[in-house]
N, C-alpha and C positions, 0 to 999 in steps of 0.2 A: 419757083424760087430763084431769084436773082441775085447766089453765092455758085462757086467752083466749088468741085466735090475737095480740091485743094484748101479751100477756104474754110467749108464745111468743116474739114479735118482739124483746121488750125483751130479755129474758133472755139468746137471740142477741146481741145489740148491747153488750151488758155484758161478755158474754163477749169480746167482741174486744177492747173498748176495755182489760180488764186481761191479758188472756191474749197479744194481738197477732193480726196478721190469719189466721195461723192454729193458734190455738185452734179447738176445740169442745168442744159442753155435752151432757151428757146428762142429762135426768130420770131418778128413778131413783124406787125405794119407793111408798109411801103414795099419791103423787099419781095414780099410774099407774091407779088403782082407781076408777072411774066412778061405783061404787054404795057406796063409803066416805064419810066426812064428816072436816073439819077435818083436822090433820095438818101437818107441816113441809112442807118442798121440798127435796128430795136432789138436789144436783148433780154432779155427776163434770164438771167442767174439766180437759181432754185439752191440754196444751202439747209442741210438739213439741222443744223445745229448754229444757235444764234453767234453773231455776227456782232462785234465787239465795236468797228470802224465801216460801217457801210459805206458813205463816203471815200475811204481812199479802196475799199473794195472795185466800187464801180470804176472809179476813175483809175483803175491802177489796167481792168479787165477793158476799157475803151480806149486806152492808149494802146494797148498791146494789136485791138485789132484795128484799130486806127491806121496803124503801122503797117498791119497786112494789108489795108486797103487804101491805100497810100494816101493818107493822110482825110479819107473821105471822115463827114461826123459821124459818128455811133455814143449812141444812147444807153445805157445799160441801167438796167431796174434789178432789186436786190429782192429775193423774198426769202424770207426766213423767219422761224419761229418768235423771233423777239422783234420781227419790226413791225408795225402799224401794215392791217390788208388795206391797201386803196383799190379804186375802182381800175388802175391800171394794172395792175395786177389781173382780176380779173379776165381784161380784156385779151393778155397775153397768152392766159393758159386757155383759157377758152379757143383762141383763130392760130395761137402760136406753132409750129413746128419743132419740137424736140430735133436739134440737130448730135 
């Protein structure tokens, strides 16, 4: 996994403070790849209770780590009980890492 356990931590802590105490995040993709270079950050933000604004959900949770990774893209996928499963989804929890 291609985050600092500082990152790791931040990432966690982002994730609550938009998702609520219990959300969780999973990395997903690219980053997972030790012996890759450069690349986004895929997250998968797990809410257990539906989600009113998904959109500024994720986008409020990829500025934040945007910010920690200074300015690199990050992706963020929303799941939760009221929104549509896609196959991305899926793919997340299935290879993803719980950070």
């Amino acid at each position: 996994m291609r985050l600092s356990p500082e990152q790791i931590d931040s990432i966690h802590l982002f994730a609550l403070q938009v998702g609520g105490p219990k959300a969780t995040v999973r990395l997903f993709g690219s980053r997972l790849n030790d012996s890759a270079r450069g690349g986004d950050v895929d997250l998968l933000l797990e809410v257990p209770a539906p989600v009113e604004q998904p959109a500024l959900l994720a986008a409020t949770l990829s500025a934040k780590v945007s910010r920690l990774m200074q300015g690199r893209k990050v992706d963020v996928v929303i799941h939760a009980p009221n929104l549509m499963h896609q196959a991305i989804h899926d793919i997340a929890l299935s290879e993803g890492v719980l950070l």
